[in-house]
C-alpha positions in Angstrom: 8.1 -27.7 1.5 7.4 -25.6 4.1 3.6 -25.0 5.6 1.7 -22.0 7.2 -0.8 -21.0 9.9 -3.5 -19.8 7.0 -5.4 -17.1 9.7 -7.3 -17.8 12.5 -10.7 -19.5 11.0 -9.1 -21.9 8.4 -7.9 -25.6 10.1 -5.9 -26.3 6.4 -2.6 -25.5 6.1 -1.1 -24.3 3.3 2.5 -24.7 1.4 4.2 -21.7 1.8 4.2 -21.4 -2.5 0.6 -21.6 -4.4 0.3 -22.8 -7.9 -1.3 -19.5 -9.7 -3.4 -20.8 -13.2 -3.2 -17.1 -14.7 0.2 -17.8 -16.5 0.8 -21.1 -18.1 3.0 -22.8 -20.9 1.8 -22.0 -24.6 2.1 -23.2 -27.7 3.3 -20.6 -30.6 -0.6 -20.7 -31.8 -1.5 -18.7 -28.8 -3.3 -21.9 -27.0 -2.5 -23.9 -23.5 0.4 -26.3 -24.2 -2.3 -28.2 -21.7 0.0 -31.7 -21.9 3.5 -29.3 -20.6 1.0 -27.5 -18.1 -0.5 -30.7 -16.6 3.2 -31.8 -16.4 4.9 -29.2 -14.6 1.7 -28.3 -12.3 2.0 -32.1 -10.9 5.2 -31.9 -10.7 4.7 -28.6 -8.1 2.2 -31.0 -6.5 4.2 -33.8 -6.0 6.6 -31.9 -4.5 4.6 -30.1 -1.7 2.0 -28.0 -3.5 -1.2 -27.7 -2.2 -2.9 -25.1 -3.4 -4.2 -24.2 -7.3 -5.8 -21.1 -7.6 -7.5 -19.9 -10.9 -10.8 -17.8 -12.0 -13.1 -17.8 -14.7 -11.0 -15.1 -17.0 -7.9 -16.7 -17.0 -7.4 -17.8 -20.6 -10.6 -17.1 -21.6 -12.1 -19.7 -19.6 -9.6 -22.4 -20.5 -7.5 -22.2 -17.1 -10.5 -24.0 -15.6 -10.4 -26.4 -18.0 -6.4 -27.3 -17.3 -7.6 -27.9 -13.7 -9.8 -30.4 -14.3 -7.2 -32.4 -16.3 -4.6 -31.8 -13.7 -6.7 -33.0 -10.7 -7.3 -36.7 -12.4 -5.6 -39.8 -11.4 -6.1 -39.1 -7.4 -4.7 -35.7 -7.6 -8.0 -33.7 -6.2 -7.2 -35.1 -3.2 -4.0 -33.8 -2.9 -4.7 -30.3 -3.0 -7.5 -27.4 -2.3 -8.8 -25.6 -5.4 -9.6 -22.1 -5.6 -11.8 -19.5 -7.7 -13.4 -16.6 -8.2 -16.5 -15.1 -9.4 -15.9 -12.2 -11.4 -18.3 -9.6 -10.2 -18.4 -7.1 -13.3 -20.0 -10.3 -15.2 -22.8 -9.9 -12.6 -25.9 -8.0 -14.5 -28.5 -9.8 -12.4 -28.8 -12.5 -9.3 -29.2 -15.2 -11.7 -25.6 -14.6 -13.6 -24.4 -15.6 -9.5 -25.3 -19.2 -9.9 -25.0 -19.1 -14.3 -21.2 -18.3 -13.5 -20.8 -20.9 -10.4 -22.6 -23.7 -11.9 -20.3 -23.2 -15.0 -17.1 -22.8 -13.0 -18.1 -26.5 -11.3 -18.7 -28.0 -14.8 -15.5 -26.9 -16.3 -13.6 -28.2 -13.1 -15.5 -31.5 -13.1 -16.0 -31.1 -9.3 -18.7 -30.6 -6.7 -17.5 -28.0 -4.8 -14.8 -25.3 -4.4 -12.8 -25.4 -1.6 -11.8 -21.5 -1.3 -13.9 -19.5 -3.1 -13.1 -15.4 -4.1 -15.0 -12.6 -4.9 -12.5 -11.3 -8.0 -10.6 -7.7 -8.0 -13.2 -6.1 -5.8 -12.6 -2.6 -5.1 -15.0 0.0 -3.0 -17.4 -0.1 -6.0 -17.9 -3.8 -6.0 -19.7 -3.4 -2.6 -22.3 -1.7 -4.2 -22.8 -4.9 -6.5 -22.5 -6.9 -3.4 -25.7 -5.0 -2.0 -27.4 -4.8 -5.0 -27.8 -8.8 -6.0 -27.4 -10.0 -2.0 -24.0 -11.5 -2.8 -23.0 -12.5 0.7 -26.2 -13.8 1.7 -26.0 -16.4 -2.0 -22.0 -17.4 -0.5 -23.5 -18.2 2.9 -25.7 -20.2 1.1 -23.0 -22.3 -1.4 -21.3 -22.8 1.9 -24.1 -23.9 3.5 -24.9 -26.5 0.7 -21.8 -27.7 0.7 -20.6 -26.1 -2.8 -17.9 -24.1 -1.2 -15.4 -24.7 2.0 -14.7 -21.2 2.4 -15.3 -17.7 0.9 -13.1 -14.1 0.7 -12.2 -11.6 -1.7 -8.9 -10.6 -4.2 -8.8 -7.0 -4.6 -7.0 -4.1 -6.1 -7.5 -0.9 -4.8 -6.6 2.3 -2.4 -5.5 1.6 1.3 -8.4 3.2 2.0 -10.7 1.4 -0.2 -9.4 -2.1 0.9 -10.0 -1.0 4.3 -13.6 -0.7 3.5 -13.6 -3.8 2.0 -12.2 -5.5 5.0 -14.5 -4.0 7.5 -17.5 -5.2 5.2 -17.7 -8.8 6.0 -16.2 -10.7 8.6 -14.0 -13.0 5.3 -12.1 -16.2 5.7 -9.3 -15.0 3.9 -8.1 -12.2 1.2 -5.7 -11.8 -1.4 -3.9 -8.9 -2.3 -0.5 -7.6 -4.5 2.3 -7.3 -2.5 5.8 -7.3 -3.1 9.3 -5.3 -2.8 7.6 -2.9 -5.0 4.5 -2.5 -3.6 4.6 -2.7 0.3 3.5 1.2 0.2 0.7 0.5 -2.7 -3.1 -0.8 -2.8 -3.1 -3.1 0.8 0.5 -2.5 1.4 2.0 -3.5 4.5 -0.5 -1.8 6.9 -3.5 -3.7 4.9 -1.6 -6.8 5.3 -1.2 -6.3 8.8 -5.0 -5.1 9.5 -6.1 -8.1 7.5 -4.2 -10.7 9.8 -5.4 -9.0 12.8 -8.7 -9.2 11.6 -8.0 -13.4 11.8 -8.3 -14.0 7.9 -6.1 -16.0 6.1 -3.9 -13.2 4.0 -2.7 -14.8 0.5 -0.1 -12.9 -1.7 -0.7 -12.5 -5.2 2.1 -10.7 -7.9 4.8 -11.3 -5.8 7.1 -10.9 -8.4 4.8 -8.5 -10.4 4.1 -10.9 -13.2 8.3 -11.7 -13.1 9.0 -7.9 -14.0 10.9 -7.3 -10.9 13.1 -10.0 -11.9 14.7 -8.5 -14.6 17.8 -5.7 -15.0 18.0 -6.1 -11.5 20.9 -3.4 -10.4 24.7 -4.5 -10.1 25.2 -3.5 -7.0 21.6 -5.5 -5.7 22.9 -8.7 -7.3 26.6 -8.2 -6.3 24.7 -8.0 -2.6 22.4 -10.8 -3.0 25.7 -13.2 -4.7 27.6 -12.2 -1.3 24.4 -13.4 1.0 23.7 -16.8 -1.0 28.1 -17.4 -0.3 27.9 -16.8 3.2 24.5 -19.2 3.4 26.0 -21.6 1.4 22.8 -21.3 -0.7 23.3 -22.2 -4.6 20.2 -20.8 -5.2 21.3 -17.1 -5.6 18.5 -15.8 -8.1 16.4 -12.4 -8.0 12.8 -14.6 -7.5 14.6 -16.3 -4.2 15.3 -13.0 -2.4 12.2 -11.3 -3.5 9.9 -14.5 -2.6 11.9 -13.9 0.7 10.7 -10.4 1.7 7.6 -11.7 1.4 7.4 -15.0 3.0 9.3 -13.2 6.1 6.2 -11.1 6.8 4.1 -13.6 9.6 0.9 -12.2 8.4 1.2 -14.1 5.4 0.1 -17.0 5.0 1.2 -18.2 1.4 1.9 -16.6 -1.6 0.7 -17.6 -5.1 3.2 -18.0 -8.0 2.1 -18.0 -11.9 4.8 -20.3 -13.0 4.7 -21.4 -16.8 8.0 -23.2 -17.3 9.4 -26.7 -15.2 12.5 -24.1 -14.8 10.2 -21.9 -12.6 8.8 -24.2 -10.7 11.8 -25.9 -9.7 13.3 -22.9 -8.9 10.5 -21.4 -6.4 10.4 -25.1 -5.1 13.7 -24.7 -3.7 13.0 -21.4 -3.1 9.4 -22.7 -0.7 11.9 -25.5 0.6 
């Protein structure tokens, strides 16, 4: 496994591949196949991962939940833990701690090591005003609940920008990949975020795995020729498109939602 500089204000360094908790195994009932989801998220662990991210909407709640189960038996201390507070739940200052307090239960821990205001966009800061969001973060951190705080978000260039110049974060995450180096952050938000010092975390790198499918002849044919002159057997469309963006130095790690063993041993060699 390979590890990265993770911005200018953060000691930790991450594994170049995340585990994402927005996309696990499930049954045909529609529920977590928690015991296959504990399995293969361990086995990401044990070899290299160190970094779970999740939020309170994943699976209804239940993502949390999986978590907690996968960090027993000494594995909390083998990785950093992230969440996020999902702002649009956020009717009045009290729903700030209602939600955290909750997020801590269902993880069975005492504190969140990286901890995300969800999908903000430019309206989220006026949420952020409104209910003194910053000032209650400073706070957890101060208290020892979290280690450190940032943002996700999904908007314009312009509106990121905003977002960026609000606060002086840890760390962000944004969607970037192949497809969107021109969309939302893009490359230039990337860029700006990393010279701002912050840790820059890639989400949707493979848009959900839709960017791995019907890929053109004529790409493959292309990517087939590159994997025989590296001598590389791993020669599939996630490995080249993890690639462009690992080979940007403003990121620091990107995060994967992998729900099959195949997938994670296939972006572990990938990360490797």
């Amino acid at each position: 496994m390979k590890y990265r500089k993770f911005g200018t204000k953060i000691k930790f360094k991450p594994s170049a591949l995340g585990y994402g908790m927005m996309r696990l195994p499930m049954k045909e009932d529609g529920t977590i196949d928690v015991k296959e989801a504990v399995k293969i998220v361990r086995h990401a662990i044990d070899n290299g991962v160190n970094y779970i991210d999740t939020a309170y909407m994943y699976h209804g709640g239940e993502s949390e939940k999986v978590v907690a189960k996968v960090l027993k038996d000494g594995y909390r201390e083998k990785v950093k833990i992230a969440d996020k507070m999902p702002l649009w739940s956020v009717k009045e200052e009290g729903d700030l701690d209602k939600i955290f307090f909750d997020q801590l239960k269902k993880l069975e821990v005492k504190k969140i090591d990286f901890y995300l205001l969800h999908a903000l966009n430019k309206d989220s800061l006026k949420i952020i005003k409104k209910f003194n969001v910053i000032k209650w973060l400073e706070k957890k951190k101060t208290d020892g609940y979290i280690e450190h705080f940032g943002f996700s978000a999904h908007d314009s260039r312009a509106g990121i920008k905003k977002i960026l110049d609000y606060y002086d974060w840890d760390f962000c995450m944004f969607q970037f990949n192949i497809i969107d180096k021109n969309r939302q952050a893009g490359i230039a938000g990337v860029k700006y975020a990393a010279e701002k010092g912050m840790g820059v975390i890639v989400m949707e790198p493979l848009r959900g795995g839709q960017l791995t499918v019907s890929i053109p002849k004529n790409i493959q044919l292309l990517w087939d020729e590159m994997a025989a002159l590296n001598g590389d057997k791993v020669a599939t469309p996630s490995r080249y498109l993890l690639d462009w963006v690992w080979n940007f130095p403003e990121v620091s790690f990107l995060i994967s939602g992998m729900s099959s063993m195949e997938q994670v041993k296939e972006n572990l060699a990938s990360a490797n």
